[in-house]
Every structure is written in C-alpha cells, then in structure tokens.
C-alpha positions in Angstrom: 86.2 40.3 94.6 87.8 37.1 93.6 86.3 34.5 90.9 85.5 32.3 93.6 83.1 34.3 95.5 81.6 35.8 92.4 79.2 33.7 89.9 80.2 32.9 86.3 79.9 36.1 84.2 77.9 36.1 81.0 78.4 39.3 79.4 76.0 40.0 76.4 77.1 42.4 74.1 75.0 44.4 71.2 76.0 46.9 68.8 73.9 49.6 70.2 71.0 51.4 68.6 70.9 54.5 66.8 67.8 56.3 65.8 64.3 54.6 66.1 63.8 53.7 69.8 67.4 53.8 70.7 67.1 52.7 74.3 68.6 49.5 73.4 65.7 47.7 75.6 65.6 45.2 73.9 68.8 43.9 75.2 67.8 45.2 78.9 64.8 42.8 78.7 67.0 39.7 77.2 69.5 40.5 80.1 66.6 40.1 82.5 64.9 36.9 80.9 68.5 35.0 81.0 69.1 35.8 84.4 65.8 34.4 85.2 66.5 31.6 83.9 70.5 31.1 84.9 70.1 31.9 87.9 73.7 30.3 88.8 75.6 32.9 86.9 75.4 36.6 86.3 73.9 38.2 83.4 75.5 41.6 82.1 75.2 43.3 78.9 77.5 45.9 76.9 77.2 48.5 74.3 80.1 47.1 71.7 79.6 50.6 69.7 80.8 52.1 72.9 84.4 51.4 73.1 85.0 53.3 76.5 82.1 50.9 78.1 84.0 47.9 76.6 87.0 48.7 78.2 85.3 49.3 81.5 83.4 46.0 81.9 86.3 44.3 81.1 88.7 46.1 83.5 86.2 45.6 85.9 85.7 41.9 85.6 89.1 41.5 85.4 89.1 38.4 88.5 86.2 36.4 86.8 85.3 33.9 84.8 83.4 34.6 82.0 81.6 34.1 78.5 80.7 36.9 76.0 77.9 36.1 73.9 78.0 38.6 70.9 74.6 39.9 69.7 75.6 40.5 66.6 74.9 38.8 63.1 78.1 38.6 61.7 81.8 38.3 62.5 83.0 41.8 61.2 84.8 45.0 62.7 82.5 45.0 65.8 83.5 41.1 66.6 86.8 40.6 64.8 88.1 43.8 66.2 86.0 45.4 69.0 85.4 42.0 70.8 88.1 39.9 69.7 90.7 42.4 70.8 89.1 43.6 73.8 89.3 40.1 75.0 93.0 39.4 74.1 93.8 42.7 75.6 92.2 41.6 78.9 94.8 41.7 81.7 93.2 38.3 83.3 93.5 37.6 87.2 95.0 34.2 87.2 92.6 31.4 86.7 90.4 34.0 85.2 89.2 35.2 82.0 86.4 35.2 78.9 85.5 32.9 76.3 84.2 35.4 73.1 81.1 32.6 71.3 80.9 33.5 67.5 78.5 35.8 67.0 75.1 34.4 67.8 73.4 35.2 64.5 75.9 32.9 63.2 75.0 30.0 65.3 73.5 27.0 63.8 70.7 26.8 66.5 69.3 30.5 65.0 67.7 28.8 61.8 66.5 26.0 63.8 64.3 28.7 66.2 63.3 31.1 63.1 61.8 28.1 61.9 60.4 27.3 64.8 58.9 31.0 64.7 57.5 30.6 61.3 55.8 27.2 62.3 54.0 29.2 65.5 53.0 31.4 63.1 51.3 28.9 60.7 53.7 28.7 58.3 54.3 25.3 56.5 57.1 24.2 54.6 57.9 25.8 51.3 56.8 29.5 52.3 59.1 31.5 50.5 61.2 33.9 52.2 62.9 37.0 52.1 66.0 38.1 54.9 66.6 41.8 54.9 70.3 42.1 56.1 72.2 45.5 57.0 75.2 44.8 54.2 78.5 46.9 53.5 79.5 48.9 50.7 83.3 47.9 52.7 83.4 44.2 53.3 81.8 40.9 53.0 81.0 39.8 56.4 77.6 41.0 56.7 76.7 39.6 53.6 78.0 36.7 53.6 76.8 35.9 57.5 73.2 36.7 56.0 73.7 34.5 53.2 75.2 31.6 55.0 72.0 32.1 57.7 69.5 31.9 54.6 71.2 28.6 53.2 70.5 27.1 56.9 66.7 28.4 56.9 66.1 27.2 53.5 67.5 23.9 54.9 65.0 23.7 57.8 62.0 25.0 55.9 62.3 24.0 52.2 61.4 26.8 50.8 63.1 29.1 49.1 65.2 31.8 50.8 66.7 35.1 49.7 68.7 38.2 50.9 68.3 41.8 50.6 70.5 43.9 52.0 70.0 48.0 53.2 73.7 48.9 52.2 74.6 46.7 49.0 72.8 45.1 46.4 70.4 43.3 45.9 68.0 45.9 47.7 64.7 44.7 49.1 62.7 46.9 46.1 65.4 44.8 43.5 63.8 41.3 45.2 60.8 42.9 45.1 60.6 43.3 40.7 62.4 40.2 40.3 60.5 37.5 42.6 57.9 39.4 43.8 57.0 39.8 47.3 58.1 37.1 49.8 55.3 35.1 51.9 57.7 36.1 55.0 60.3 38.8 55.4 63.0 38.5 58.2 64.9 41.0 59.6 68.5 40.0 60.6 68.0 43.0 63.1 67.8 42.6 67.0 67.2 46.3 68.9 64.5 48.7 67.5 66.8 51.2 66.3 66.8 52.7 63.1 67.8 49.9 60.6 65.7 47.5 63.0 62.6 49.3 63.6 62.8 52.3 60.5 64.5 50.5 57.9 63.0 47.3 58.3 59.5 48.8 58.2 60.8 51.1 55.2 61.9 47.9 53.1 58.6 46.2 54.0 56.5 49.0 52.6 58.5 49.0 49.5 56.5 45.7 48.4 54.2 45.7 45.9 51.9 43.6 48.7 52.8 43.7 52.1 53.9 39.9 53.2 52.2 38.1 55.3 54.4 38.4 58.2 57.2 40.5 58.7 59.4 40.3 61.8 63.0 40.8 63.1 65.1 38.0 64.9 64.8 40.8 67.9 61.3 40.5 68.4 61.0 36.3 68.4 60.8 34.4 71.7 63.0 31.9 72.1 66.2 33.8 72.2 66.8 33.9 76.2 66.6 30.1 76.0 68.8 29.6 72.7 71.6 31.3 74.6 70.9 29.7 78.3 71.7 26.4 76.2 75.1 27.9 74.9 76.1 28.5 78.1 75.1 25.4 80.2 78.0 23.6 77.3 80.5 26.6 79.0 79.7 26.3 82.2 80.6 22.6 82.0 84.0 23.7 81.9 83.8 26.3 84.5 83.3 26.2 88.2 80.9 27.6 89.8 
C-alpha cells in the first residue's frame, strides 16, 4: 500500500503497564477518541516496552507518512533510545517516513490542561500542589522532566508546586513531614498499572490527611484534543 492511498499515520506509543490493571486500556480508549476526532488520518498505538512490536509497526508502515506521539513523561531510555532509534533505523519508502514529537508530558500545552483540570474541579489559584513522578535511582530525566512540568504548573496556577518521586528522593511520605499534605496531588502517570493505579494510591494514603483531590494525567479529559492539536501543526506539512 503506497502513502498515497493510505491516510497520515499517527502512531501513539506508551510504555506499557505492568501490574495493577495492565490491559493498557487506557491507551486503547485514547486511540479510539483521537480517531474520532481525526478522522483524516489513522490512529495506531504501540507498546514502546515491547521492542519486537516496535520493530513491527515500523516495518509495517514502512510506505507512510507518519507522526509518533510518545506517551511518555520524559525523554529517557524509552524515547532517546527505544523511539529515537527505532525511527532512525526506519528503512523509509521514498517520500515516506515519521516525525518522533517530544514526549508529550514534556509539552508546554500539558500544564496549561492540568490547570484547566484543577479549575473544573474548583480549584482557585494558589492551591498547593504535590506531583508524584516515577524517578530513577540511574539518571535524571525523569526527574528533571517532572520538575521542569511543576515549574510550568506553578506558572499557570500560582501556587506552589512540588515533586515526589517513587524511585529517588524526595519520597511522597518525605513531602509529607516537611510541608504537609498538598491541597492536590498529581500523578505524572497515564495507564493504570502498577505505579499508576498501586503506587499512586499507595503514596496518597501515606498522607497524614488525604488531599482533596488526587488524580493522574491518565485519567483527565482533555488529552485526545491536546494531541489532535499537535498534529493538525503536522499535518500542515503533510499530504493527505
């Protein structure tokens, strides 16, 4: 099937869950609300965790166009090497290809919608707030993604804004003794697997009083369109 008869591509692609729910459905129902709304191109999704499914889609979609939108929160191994090299590797029809976006809890617009979230939930400005990141014991990137994320919240919501992480410290229970617990706590989490869904709930209980919401980027609206609006600016470039 050559590009031209086949619609831009927009492959999302997740880490995968382990543990807790781990059917990933999370990512099946995003796959099915951005098709419904980009109707023009197709919507596929990938397991980046998987390296023999990465290889697949990409040998398979070798004669089309397309954009991957990494649903991931930071640009380490799974982006810089899984995704990155998996789309320099690509052996490209001509005229064909993928564009790899940074990863999408990196994007600008991601703050903008959280605080979006926190206004729909009643939540003025100054509400103090409390991101629970995954972390790494190996490298910075997580931390330093979540971090970056928080300075961007704290811009949009003038409040204040702080990281806990589930590999490194600061833990949440460390946050916990020295500020007390946080009006909100946010989990930079997006499938329901076990950091997502168990560790998230784990790190919440650990507060001396439960906040008064507690929720993880995966389960906000507003996520199908954020991306839709990423890749209307691609398609501009692209034929369809």
């Amino acid at each position: 099937m050559s590009r031209l008869s086949s619609p831009p591509l927009v492959l999302l692609a997740a880490h995968g869950e382990r543990g807790g729910d781990g059917r990933n459905q999370g990512l099946a129902e995003l796959q099915v609300e951005l098709q419904s709304i980009r109707r023009a191109v197709e919507v596929q999704t990938v397991i980046v965790s998987d390296k023999d499914a990465l290889d697949a889609v990409f040998a398979a979609n070798a004669a089309r166009r397309g954009v991957v939108v990494p649903i991931l929160f930071s640009d380490g191994f799974f982006y810089s090497a899984r995704l990155s090299e998996a789309v320099a590797a690509m052996d490209a029809a001509p005229d064909a290809g993928f564009q790899l976006l940074p990863p999408f809890g990196m994007w600008p617009e991601l703050a903008v919608l959280v605080a979006d979230e926190l206004t729909s939930r009643a939540f003025n400005r100054g509400v103090d707030v409390l991101v629970i990141a995954h972390g790494s014991t190996r490298s910075t990137y997580s931390a330093d993604a979540a971090r970056a994320f928080a300075i961007a919240l704290e811009a949009e919501i003038g409040g204040a804004v702080r990281c806990a992480f589930l590999e490194e410290s600061p833990k949440p229970v460390d946050m916990y003794r020295e500020h007390g617990a946080p009006d909100v706590a946010i989990g930079l989490f997006f499938g329901a697997g076990l950091h997502g869904r168990d560790d998230f709930a784990e790190a919440i209980a650990a507060s001396p009083n439960p906040p008064a919401t507690a929720f993880t980027i995966g389960e906000m609206g507003g996520l199908a369109e954020m991306i839709a609006a990423r890749v209307d600016v691609w398609l501009t470039d692209v034929p369809v």
